[in-house]
ROMI-19510 format. One line per 3 residues: their letters; for each residue x negated, y, z negated of N, C-alpha, C. Coordinates in steps of 0.02 Angstrom, whole numbers, plus 50000, padded with zeros to 5 digits. Layout:
a) X,Y,Z,X,Y,Z,X,Y,Z | ...
//
This chain:
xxx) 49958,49940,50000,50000,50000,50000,49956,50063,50000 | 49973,50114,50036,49931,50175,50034,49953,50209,49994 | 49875,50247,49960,49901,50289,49917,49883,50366,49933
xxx) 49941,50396,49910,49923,50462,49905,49909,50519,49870 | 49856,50550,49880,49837,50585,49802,49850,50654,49812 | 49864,50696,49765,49886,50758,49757,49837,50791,49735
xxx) 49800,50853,49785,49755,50875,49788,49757,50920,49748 | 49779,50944,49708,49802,51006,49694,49903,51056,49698 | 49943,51053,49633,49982,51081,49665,49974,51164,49688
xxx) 50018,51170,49748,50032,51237,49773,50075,51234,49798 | 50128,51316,49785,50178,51329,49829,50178,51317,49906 | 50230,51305,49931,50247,51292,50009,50264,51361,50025
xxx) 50272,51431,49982,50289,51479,50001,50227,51523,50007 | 50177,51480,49978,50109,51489,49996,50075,51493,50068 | 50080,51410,50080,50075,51402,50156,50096,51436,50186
xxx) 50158,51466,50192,50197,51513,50246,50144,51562,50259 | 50143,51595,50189,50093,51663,50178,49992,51623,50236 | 49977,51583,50222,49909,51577,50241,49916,51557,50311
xxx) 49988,51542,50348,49979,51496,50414,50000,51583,50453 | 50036,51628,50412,50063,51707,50438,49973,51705,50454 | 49950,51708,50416,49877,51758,50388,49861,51741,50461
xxx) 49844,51664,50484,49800,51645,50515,49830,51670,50606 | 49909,51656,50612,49910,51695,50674,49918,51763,50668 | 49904,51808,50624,49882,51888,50629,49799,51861,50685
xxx) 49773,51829,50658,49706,51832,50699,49696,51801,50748 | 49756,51773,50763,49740,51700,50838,49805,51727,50886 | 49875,51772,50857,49913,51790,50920,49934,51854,50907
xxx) 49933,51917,50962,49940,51961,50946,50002,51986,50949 | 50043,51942,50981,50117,51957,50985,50151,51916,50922 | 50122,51908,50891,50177,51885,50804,50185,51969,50773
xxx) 50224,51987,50757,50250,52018,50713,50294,51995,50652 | 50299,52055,50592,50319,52004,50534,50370,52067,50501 | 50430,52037,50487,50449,52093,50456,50485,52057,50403
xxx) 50483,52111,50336,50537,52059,50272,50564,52132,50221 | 50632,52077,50179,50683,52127,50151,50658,52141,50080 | 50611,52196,50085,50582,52204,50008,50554,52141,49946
xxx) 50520,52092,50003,50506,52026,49956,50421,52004,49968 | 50401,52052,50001,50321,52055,50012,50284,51987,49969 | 50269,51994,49938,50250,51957,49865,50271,51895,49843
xxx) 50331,51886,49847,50367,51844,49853,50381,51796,49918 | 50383,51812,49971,50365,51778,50023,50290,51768,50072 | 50232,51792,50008,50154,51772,50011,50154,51825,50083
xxx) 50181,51872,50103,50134,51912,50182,50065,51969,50155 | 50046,51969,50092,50009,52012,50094,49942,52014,50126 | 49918,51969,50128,49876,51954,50181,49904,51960,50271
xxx) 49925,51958,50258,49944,51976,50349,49956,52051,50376 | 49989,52082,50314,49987,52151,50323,49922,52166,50327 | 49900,52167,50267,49840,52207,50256,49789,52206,50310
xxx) 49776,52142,50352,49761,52138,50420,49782,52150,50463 | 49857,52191,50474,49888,52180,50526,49927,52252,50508 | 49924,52301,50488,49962,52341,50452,50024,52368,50530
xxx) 49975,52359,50584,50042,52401,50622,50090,52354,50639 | 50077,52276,50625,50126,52238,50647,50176,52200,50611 | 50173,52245,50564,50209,52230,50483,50265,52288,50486
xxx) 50359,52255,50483,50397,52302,50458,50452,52298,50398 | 50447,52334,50352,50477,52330,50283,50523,52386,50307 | 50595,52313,50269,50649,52319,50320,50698,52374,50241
xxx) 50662,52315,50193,50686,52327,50130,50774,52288,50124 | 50812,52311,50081,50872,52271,50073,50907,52256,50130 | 50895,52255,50169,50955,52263,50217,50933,52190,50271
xxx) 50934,52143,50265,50947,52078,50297,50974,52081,50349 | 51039,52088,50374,51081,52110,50426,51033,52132,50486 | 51012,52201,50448,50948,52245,50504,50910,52200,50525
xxx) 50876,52177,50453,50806,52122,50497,50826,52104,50547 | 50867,52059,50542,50875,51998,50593,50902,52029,50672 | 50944,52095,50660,50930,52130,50715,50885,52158,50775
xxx) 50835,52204,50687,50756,52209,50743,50728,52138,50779 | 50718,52121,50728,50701,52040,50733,50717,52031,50825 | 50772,52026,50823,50814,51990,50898,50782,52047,50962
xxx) 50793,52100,50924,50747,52155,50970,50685,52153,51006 | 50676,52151,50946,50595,52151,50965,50559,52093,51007 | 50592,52028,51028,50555,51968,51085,50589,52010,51139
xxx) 50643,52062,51150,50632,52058,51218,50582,52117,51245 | 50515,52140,51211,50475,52168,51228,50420,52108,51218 | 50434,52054,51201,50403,52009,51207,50353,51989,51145
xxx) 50375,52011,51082,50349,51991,51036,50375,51941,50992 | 50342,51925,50942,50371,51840,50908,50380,51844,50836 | 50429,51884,50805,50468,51901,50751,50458,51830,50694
xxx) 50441,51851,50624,50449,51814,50595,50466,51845,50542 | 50535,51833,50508,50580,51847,50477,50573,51827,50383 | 50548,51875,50349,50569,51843,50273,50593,51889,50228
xxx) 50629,51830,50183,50650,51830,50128,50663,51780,50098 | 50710,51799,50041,50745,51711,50046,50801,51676,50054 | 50785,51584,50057,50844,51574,50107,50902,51567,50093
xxx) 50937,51608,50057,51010,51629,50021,51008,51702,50064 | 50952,51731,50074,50979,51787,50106,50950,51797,50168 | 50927,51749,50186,50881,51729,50252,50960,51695,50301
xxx) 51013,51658,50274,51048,51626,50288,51127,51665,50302 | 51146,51643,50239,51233,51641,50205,51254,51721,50216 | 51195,51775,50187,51219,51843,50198,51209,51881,50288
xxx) 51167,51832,50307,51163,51873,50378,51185,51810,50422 | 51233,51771,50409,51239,51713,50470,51299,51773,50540 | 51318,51776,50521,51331,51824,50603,51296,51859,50629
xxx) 51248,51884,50606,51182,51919,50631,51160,51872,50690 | 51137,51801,50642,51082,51745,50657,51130,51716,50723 | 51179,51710,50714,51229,51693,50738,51253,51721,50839
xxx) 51251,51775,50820,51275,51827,50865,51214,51855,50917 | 51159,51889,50876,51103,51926,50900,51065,51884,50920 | 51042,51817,50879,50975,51756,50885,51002,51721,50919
xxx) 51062,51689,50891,51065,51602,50899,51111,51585,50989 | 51143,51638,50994,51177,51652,51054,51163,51650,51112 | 51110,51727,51111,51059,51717,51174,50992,51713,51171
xxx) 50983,51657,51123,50903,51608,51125,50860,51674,51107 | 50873,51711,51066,50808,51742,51054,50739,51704,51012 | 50703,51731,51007,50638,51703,51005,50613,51706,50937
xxx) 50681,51717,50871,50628,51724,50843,50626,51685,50776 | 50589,51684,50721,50574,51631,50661,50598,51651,50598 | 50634,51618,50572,50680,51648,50517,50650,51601,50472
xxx) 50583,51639,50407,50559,51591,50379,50590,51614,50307 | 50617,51559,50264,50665,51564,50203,50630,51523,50171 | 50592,51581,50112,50574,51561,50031,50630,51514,50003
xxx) 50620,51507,49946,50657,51487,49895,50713,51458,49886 | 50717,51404,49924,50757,51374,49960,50801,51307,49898 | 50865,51301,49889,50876,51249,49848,50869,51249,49791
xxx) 50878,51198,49745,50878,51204,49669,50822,51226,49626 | 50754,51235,49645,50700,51243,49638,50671,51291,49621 | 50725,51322,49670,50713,51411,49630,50719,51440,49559
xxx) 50767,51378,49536,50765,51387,49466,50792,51425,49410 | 50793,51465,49384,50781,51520,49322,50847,51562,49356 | 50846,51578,49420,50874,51618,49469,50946,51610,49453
xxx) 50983,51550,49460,51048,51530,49466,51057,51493,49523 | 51144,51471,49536,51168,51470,49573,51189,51517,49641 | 51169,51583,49625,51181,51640,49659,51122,51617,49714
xxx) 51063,51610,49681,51013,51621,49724,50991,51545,49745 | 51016,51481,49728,51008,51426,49753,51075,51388,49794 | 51026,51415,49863,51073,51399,49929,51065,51325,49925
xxx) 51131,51289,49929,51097,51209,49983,51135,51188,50019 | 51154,51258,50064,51205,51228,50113,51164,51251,50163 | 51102,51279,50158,51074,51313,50219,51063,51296,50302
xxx) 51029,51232,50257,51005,51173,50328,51058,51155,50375 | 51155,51139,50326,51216,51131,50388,51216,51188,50421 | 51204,51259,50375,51242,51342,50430,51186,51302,50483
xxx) 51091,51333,50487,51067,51341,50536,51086,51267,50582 | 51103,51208,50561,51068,51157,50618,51143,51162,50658 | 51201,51184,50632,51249,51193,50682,51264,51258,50729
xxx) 51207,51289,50721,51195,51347,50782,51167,51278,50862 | 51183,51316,50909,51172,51274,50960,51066,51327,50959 | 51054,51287,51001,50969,51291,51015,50937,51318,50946
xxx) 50969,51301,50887,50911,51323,50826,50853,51274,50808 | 50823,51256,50795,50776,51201,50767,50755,51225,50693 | 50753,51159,50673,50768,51170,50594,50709,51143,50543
xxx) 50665,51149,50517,50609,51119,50478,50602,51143,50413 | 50602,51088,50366,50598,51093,50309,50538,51046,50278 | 50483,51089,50249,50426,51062,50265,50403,51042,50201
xxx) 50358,50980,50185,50360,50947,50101,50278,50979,50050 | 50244,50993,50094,50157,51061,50051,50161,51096,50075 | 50094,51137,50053,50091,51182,50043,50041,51173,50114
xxx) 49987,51118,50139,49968,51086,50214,50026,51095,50261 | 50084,51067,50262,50106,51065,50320,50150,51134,50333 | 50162,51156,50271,50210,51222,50290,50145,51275,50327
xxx) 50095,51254,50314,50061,51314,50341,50041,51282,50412 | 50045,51203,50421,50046,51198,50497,50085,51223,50536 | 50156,51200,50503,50230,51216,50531,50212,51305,50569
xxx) 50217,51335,50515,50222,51417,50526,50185,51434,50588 | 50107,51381,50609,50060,51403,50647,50102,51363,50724 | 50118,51315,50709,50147,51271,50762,50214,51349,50789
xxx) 50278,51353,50743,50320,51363,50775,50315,51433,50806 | 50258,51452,50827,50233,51528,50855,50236,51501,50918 | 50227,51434,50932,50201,51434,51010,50282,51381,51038
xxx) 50321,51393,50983,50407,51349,51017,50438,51401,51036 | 50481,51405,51103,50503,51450,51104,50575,51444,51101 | 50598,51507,51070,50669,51485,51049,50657,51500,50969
xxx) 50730,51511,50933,50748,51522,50859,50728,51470,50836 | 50698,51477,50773,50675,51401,50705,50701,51437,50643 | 50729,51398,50616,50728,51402,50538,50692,51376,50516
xxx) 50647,51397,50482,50579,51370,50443,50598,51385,50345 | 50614,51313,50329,50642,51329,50254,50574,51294,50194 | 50576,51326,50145,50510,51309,50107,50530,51350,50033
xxx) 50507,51331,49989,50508,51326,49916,50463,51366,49878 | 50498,51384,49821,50443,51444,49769,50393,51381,49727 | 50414,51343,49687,50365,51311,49634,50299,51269,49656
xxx) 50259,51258,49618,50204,51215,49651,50225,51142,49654 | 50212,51105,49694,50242,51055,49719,50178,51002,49748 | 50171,50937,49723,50121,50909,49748,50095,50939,49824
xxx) 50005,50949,49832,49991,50955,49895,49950,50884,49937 | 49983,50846,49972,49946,50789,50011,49945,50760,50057 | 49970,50799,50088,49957,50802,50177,49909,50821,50220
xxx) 49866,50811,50244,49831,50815,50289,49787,50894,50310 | 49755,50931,50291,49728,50990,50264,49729,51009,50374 | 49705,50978,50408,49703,50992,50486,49738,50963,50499
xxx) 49813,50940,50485,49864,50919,50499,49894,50947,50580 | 49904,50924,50636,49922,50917,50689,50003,50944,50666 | 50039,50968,50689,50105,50971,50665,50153,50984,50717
xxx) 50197,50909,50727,50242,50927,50812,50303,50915,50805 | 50331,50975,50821,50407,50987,50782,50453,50931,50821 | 50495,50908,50802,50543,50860,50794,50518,50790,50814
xxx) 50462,50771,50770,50409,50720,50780,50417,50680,50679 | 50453,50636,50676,50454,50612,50623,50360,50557,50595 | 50352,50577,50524,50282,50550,50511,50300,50500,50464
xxx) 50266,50446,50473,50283,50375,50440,50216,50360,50386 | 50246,50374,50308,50195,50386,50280,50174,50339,50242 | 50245,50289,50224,50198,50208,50201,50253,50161,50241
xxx) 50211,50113,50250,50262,50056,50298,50278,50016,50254 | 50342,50004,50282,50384,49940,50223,50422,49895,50261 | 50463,49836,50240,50489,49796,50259,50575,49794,50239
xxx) 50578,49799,50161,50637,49802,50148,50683,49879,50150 | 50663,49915,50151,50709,49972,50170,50688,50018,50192 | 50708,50064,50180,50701,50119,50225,50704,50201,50173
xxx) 50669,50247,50176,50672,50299,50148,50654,50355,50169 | 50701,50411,50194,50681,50466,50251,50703,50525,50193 | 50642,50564,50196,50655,50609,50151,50629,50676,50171
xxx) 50652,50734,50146,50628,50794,50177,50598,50851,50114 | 50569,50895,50126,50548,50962,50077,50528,50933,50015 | 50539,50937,49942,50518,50899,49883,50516,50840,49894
xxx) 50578,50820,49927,50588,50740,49919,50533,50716,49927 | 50499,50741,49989,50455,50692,50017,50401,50641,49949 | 50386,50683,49926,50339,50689,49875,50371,50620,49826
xxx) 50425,50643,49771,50465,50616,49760,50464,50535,49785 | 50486,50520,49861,50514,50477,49890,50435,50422,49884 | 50397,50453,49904,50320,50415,49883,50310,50394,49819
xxx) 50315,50427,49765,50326,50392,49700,50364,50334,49671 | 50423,50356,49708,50477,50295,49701,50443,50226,49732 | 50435,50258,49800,50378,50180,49854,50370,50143,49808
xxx) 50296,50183,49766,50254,50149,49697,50282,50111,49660 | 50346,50144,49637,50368,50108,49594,50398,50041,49619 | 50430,50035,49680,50462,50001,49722,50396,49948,49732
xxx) 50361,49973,49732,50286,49889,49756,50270,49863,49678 | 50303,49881,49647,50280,49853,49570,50355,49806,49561 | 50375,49810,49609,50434,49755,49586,50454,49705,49642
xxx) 50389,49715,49686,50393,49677,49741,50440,49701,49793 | 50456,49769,49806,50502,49789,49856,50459,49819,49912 | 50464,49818,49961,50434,49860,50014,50464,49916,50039
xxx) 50454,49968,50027,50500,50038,50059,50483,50078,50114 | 50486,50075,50172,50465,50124,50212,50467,50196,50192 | 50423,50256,50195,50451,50293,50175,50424,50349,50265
xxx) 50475,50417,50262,50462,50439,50341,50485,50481,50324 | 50443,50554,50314,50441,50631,50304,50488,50643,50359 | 50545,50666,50373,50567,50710,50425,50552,50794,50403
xxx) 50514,50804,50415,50514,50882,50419,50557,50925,50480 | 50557,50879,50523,50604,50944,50574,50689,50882,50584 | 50732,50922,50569,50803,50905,50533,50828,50899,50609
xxx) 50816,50959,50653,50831,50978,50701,50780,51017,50744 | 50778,50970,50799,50800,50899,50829,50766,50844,50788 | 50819,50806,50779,50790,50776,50739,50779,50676,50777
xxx) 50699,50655,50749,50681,50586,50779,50716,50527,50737 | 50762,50514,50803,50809,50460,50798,50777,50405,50809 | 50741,50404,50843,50683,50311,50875,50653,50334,50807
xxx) 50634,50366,50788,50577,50345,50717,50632,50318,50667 | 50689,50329,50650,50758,50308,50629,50758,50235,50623 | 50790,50231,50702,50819,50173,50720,50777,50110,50690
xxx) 50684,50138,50729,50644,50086,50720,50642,50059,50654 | 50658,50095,50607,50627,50077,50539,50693,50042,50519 | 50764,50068,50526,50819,50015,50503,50816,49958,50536
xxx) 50796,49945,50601,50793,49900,50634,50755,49830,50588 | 50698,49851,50551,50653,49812,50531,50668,49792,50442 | 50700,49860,50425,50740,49854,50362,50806,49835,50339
xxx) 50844,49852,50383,50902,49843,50358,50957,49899,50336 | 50907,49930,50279,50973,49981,50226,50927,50047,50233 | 50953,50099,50227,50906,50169,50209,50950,50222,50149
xxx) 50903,50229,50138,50914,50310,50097,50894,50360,50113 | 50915,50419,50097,50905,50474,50135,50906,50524,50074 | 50851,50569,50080,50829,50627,50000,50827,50681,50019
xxx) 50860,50726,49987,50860,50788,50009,50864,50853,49967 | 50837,50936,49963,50873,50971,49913,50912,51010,49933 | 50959,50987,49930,51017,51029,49991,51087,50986,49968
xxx) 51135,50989,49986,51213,50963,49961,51217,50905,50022 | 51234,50855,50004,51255,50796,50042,51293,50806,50124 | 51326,50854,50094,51370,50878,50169,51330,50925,50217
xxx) 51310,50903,50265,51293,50941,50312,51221,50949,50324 | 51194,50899,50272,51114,50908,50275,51086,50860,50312 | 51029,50847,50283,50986,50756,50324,51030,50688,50324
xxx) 51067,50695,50267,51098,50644,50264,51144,50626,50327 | 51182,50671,50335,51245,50671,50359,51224,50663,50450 | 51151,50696,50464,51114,50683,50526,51111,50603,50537
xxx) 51059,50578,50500,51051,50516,50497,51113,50482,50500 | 51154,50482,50470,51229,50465,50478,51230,50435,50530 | 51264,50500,50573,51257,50508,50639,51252,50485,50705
xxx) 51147,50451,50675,51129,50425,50711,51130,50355,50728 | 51153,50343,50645,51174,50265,50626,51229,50241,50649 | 51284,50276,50646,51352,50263,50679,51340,50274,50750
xxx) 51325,50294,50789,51333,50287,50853,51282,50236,50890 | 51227,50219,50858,51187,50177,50889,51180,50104,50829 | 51165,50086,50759,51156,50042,50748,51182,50069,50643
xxx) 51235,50044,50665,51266,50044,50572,51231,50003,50541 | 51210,50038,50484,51146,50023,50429,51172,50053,50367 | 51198,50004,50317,51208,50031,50241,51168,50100,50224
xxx) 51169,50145,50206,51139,50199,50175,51160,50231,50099 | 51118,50260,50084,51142,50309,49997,51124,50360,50017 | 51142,50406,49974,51133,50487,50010,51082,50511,49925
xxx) 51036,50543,49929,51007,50572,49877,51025,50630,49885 | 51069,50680,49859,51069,50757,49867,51121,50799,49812 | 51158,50849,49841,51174,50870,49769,51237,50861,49803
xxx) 51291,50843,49756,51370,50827,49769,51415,50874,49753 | 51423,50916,49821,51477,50966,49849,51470,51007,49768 | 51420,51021,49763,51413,51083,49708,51362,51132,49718
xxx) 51371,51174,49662,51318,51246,49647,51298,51231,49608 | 51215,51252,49598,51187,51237,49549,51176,51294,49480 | 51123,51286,49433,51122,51320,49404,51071,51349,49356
xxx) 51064,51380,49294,50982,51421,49277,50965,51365,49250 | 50887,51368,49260,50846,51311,49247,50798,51295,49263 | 50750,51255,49224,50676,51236,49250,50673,51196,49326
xxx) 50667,51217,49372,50640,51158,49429,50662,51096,49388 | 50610,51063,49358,50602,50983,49345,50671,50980,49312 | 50704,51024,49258,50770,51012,49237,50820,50992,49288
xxx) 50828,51023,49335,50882,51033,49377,50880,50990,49436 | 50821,50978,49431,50808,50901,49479,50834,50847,49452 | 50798,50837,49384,50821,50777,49362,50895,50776,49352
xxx) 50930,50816,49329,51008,50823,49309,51058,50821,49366 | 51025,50851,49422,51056,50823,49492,51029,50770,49535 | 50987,50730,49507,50965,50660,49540,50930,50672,49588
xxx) 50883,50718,49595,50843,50732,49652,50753,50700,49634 | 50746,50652,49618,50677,50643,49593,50662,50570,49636 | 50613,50557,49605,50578,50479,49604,50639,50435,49575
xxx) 50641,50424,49525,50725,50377,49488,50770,50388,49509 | 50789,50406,49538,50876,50429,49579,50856,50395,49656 | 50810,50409,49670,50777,50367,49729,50797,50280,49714
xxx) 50736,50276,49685,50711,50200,49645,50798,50172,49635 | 50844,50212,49623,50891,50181,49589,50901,50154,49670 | 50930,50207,49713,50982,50204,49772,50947,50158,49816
xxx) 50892,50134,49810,50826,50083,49851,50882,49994,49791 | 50883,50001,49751,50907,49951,49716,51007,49940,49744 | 51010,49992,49757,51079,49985,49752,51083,49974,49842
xxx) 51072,50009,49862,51077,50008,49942,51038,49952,49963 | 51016,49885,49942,50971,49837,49966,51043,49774,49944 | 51070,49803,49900,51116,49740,49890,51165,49728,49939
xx) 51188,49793,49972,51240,49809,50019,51210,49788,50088 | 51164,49757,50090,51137,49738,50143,51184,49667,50181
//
């Protein structure tokens, strides 16, 4: 069984900030603009290098996403922050109307995404985000599991053309992915091979879903486990192949059952090859103030809530 070690934790809202930094110096058509959250969505480094291609939009979300849409048809490559409660839910007719409509070009990258945020509330922990964007027609959707790949992601989706939602997290979060990580959007990564089931997990989960593995080879179970980072479009043959060989899957997510990974995978299962599944996510609720690790564990988003649904979903086989 492979193991994976955690190099160090760091925010994924980190990565955003160091993969910005790095195309300030490799493309000159990125521009970056955000709603009074500088700091909070890690661009200070990109400004400070980049000062004329930096615009502080301040409260007003709506606007962003306006300039935002503006500004590719002079041919530049907008990348959008705040966070994704207000990256989303408060400007979806914006995203909707201005972006998602007529294919503008540009990257709507959302901090603080899900229960994780923590301390914040329910106000500020979206997890319906991933259904608004992936049911825009031409959006592509990635929700990325370090603080490595979010900063691939960010560098990758400069050169896709077309709207991305790029969603990523405030707390430090295991980092152990691949430091020169290759990163190819709607390309699913198969991170331990297994026999008896199946485990597709996205953003924390991922992390999470590897622990469980562990625990899962200490009782003689074999678990596949397979990062989907991009939701949308999302790899159905990396899917299929692995139920094919398993049988049952589970599916992990920090986001609400309806409308997220789960409900994709679904999807893909019903129309091509029905495969028992469990859904790991949060059930048609809002969450609330609290430590990260509290609010994980109390909504079943961990390693054990996994481990369980790997036990339960193997019997239904």
């Amino acid at each position: 069984m492979k193991k994976y070690i955690d190099t160090g934790k760091k925010d994924t809202r980190s990565g955003f900030g160091a993969g910005l930094e790095e195309l300030g110096k490799t493309n000159e058509n990125v521009v970056a603009l955000c709603a009074d959250l500088i700091g909070s969505l890690k661009m200070d480094a990109f400004i400070a290098n980049n000062p004329e291609r930096f615009f502080q939009i301040g409260i007003a979300e709506a606007n962003m996403m306006g300039i935002a849409a503006g500004l590719t048809i002079g041919g530049k490559i907008p990348f959008t922050g705040t966070f994704a409660n207000f990256s989303t839910g408060r400007v979806y007719d914006q995203i909707r109307q201005s972006i998602a409509y007529s294919g503008k070009n540009v990257k709507i990258c959302a901090s603080h995404a899900g229960l994780t945020l923590g301390e914040d509330g329910a106000t500020h922990q979206i997890l319906e985000d991933i259904g608004l964007m992936k049911m825009l027609p031409g959006m592509t959707v990635i929700n990325t599991c370090d603080y490595n790949q979010t900063k691939a992601a960010t560098i990758a989706i400069a050169d896709h053309e077309g709207p991305v939602y790029l969603r990523f997290g405030r707390p430090k979060v295991a980092n152990f992915t691949e430091e020169d990580q290759k990163f190819e959007i709607g390309k699913a990564v198969i991170l331990q091979e297994g026999t008896d089931v199946t485990i597709v997990a996205t953003g924390h989960l991922v992390w999470e879903a590897l622990q469980a593995a562990e625990s899962l080879h200490e009782q003689g179970i074999s678990a596949e486990v397979i990062n989907i980072h991009t939701i949308k479009p999302l790899d159905d043959e990396a899917i299929l192949n692995s139920v094919k060989k398993t049988g049952c899957i589970v599916t992990a997510e920090e986001h609400n059952f309806l409308g997220g990974l789960g409900e994709s995978v679904s999807r893909v299962l019903t129309k091509n090859l029905p495969t028992p599944q469990e859904f790991i996510a949060t059930n048609d609720t809002f969450g609330e103030s609290g430590t990260p690790d509290q609010l994980m564990e109390k909504y079943g988003l961990n390693a054990e809530a996994i481990h369980n649904a790997v036990l339960k979903v193997i019997k239904r086989k």
